[in-house]
Structures are given as C-alpha cells and as structure tokens.
N, C-alpha and C positions, 0 to 999 in steps of 0.2 A: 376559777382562778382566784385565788387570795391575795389582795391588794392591802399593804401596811401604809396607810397615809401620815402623814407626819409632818406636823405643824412647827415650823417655826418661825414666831414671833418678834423678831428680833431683823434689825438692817444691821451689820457689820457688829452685831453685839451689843446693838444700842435700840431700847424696847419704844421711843417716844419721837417717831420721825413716819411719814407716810407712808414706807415702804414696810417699816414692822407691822402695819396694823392687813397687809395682803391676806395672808393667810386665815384671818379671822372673817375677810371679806368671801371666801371661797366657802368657810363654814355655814355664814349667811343665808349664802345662797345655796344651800344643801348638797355641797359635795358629796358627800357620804351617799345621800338618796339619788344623786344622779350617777354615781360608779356602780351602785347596789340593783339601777332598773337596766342596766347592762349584766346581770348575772354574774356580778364580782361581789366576793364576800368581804368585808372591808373593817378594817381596823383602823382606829381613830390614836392617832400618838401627837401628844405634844412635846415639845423643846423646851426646859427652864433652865436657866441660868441660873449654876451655882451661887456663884456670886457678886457680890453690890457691881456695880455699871464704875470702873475706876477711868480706862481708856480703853480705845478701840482693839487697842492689839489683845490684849489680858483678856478683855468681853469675847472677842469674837474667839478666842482659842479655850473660853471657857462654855462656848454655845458650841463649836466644831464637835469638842470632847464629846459633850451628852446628845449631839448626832449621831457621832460615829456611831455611839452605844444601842441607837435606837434600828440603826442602820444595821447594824450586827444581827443584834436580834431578832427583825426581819426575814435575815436572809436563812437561820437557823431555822426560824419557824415556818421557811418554802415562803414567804411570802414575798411580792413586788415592794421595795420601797417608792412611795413616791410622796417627793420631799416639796414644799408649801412654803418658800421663802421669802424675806424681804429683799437680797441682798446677795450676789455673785458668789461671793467669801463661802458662801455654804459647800461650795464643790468641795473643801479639803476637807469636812465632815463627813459627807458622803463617799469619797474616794478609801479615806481612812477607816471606813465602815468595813472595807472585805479586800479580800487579795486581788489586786487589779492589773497583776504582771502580763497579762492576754488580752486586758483593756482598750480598746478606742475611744476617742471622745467625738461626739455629735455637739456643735458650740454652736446653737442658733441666739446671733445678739446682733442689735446696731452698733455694737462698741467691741471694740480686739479685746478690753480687757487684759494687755498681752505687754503693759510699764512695768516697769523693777522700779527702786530706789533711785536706779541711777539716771534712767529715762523720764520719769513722770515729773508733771509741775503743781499739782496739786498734793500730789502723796495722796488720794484715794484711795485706798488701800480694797475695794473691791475691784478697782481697776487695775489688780495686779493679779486678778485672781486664776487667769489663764496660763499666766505667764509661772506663778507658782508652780499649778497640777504638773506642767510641764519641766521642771526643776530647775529655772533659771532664777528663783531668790526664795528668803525666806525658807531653805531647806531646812534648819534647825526648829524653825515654827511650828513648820505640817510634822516635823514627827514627833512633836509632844502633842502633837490629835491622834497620831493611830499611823496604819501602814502609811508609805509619805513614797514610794518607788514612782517616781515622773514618769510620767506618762510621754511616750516617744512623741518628736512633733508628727515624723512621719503619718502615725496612727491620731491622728489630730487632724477633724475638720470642722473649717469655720466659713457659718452660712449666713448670709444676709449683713456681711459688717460696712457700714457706710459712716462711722465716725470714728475716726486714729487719731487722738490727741496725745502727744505734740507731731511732728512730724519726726521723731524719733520711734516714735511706736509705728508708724508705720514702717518706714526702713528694719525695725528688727524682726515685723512680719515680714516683709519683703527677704531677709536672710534669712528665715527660715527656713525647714520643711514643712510646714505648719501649711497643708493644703485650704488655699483661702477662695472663697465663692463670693465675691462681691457683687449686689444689686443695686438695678438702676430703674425708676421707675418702673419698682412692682418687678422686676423680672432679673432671674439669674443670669448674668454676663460670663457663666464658665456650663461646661456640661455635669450638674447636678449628678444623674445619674451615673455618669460616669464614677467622677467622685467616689458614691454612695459606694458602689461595684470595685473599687480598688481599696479602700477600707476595709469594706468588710473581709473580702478576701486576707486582709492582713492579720485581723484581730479577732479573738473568739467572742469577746463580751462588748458590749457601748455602754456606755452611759451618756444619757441625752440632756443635755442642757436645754433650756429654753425661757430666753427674757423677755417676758414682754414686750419690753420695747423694741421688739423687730415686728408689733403693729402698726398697721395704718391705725389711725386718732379715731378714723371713722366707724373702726371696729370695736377698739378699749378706749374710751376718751378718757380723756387725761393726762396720755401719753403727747409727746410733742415729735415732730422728724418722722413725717410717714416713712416707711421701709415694705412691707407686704402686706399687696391688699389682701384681702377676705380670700377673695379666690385662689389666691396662691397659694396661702395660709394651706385651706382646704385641699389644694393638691399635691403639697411637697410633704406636709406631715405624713398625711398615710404610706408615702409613698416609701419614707425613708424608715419606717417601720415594720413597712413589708421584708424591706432590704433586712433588717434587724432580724425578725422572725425566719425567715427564707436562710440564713447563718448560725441560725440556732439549731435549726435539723440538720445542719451538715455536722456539729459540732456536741454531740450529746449531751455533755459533760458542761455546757452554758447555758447554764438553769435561768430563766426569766429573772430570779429572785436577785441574779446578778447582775441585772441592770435597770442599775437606779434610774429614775428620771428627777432632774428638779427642774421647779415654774418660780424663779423668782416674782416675787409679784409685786403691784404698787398698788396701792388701796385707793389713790385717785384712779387707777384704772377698770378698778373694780364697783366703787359707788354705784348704786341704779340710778340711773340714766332714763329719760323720758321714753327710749325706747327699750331699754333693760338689754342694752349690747353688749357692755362691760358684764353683765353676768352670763348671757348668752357667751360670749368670746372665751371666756373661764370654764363652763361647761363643756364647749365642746372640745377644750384643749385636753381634759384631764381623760374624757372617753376616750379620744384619739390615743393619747402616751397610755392608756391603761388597757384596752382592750385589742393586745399585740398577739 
C-alpha cells in the first residue's frame, strides 16, 4: 500500500503558534520509518503557503488551496492521503482534494467544531470547521479551495465530543442529523458500533478526522480535558477502520486513495516527555489510520 504523507505546517494559516509546529513533531519522531516498518511505501509532501501571513481567512484559504493540490495528486498517484495538521480548518483542503458526493465523515474531537458566524463567541474560525464541510456557512469560502458539495449531516459522525461552546452550538448539534456519540469517563454513552454500521451502509467513501484532543493528558501530555483513555483509544480506532475497510469490498469502485485521514496535531502534545508517550501516542495513531 502507498501512503502520501502530507505535512502541514501551519494552525489556521498561521506558521508561528504551537499547533503549527505538530506536524514537524511527527517528522521527529520518524513518521516516515514507523509507516515504512509496516510495509507501506511512503511519500513525504509538504504544505507552503503561497503567500505573506495577512489574516486568518486569506492564510487558511491560501494553505486549503495547496492541500487540495497535494490531496489531488495523491489520489491520481493510487496513493492514501494522510494529512499532519495544526488546526480543524484543514478538512476544506482535504474534502476539496477529490469528489466526495458518496462521502461520510468520521469526526473524532472533544469539540463540535459545529459554530457559524452567527452562533460562536470567539469567531475561531477552526471552530466552524465541521459546520463548514457540512454547508451551513462560509459556502463561497470552500469553493475557491476546490470541490466545496456539503457533506449530508445524516452521513456525519461525531465521536467522543464533551465541549459545545456557547450553548448555541450545542442546540444546533442537537437540530441536526449530525449523529453525535458523546463520552463520559473514558466511555461511549451511544452504541458506537451501531452508529459505525448505519454510516457506513449509507456512504461509499469516509474520511477520518482525528484531534488530539479526544486524549487523555496521560497519553499526549499537553493536552488539557481528558476525554479517551489509552484503552479506548486502542479499541475504537481499529474497530472503526475495520468498519471502513469491511465497505470498501462491498463497494469497488472506493479506492483507499479516497479516504483521507487527517491528525491535527499540537506540538505540546508531541514534545518527548520523560516517558516518550506523546511520541508513542503519535506512532501508534498513524499505524492505526494507515494500515487499513
């Protein structure tokens, strides 16, 4: 299997905050030679930004663009994208990369992710980034990145979310169809599997999200708000990539190359650490999403 790795540098289009510097941490610690002792042949891509850093909206839609391009490329060459982020916002780079009309989405995060303009109180604008893919704002944005067709909520699942800020963002998850899995010390409070089994049945392709921050601290320190211990980690990932792979032979024609994964990353989560967790936790995340 050929694996296109793909570095981006950058949190919301901006190179000089702790969460741009993740993807350099994964390199560190030898991404490349831990996907390659799994007998994946692996290609090494970076992300630059056209140009100068003016504001978050211009940056990030000028880092989405030369995603998409690298995401394209990828998928031409048969190979897995798996995308090395700082920062949510990379889904409309990724999504933009290929035709994603048979698409689902796998949204593992502590956060919905799921404010418009009109809901949110900070204006975070990676905290809008669910709510995007899905075509509730910013539709004029994603399509000067590349394909921009919203992904159904229906075909939309979100795992492990335990913070909804304001209580706006909660209630517009709550009106969705946006199938939501929320945990509660360490453990899923919906049937997971279920879930996993009514998705896939709907869609032919996933693309897997995955933030960090739905670790325990004890795993990636650095990170703050446990959400999934180790264990769970270890038992929901493979599982739901089973489900992935196990819909991919019913459906021929959804080639691996078609779904993406991204690990947004935080570089405090990554640092070595006295017990080298934060690089063990990184290692085993990328085997997992790559060896499908």
């Amino acid at each position: 299997m050929q694996v296109c790795v793909i570095q981006v540098p950058y949190a919301m289009g901006y190179e000089h905050n702790g969460g741009s510097k993740g993807a350099q941490r994964y390199e560190q610690a030898g991404v490349q030679q831990i996907l390659e002792s799994q007998s994946l042949t692996v290609t090494m891509k970076r992300v630059e930004r056209s140009i100068p850093f003016r504001d978050t909206a211009s940056a990030s839609s000028a880092v989405n663009k030369e995603l998409a391009q690298l995401v394209r490329q990828a998928i031409a060459a048969q190979q897995l994208p798996l995308v090395l982020a700082g920062s949510c916002d990379v889904s409309l780079g990724i999504l933009a990369g290929f035709d994603h009309a048979r698409c689902g989405v796998i949204w593992v995060d502590a956060h919905g992710d799921f404010n418009t303009p009109d809901s949110t109180v900070s204006g975070f604008f990676a905290g809008m980034s669910l709510a995007i893919v899905t075509g509730h704002c910013y539709r004029n944005f994603w399509a000067q990145i590349g394909e921009s067709s919203p992904i159904a909520e229906a075909a939309t699942l979100l795992l492990g979310v335990r913070d909804l800020s304001p209580e706006a963002e909660r209630e517009r998850l709550h009106q969705s169809a946006i199938q939501v899995v929320n945990w509660h010390e360490g453990k899923p409070q919906t049937d997971v599997l279920a879930r996993l089994d009514a998705l896939t049945k709907r869609v032919q392709e996933i693309y897997l999200h995955i933030d960090l921050d739905a670790f325990d601290p004890q795993v990636a320190p650095g990170l703050v708000s446990p959400l999934v211990s180790v264990s769970e980690l270890s038992h929901w990932l493979p599982t739901i990539l089973i489900k992935i792979r196990r819909r991919r032979h019913c459906e021929p024609d959804c080639t691996s190359s078609n779904c993406s994964r991204s690990v947004p990353t935080d570089e405090r989560a990554l640092k070595p650490d006295a017990t080298g967790r934060g690089v063990a936790t990184a290692g085993s995340l990328l085997v997992h999403t790559s060896c499908v």
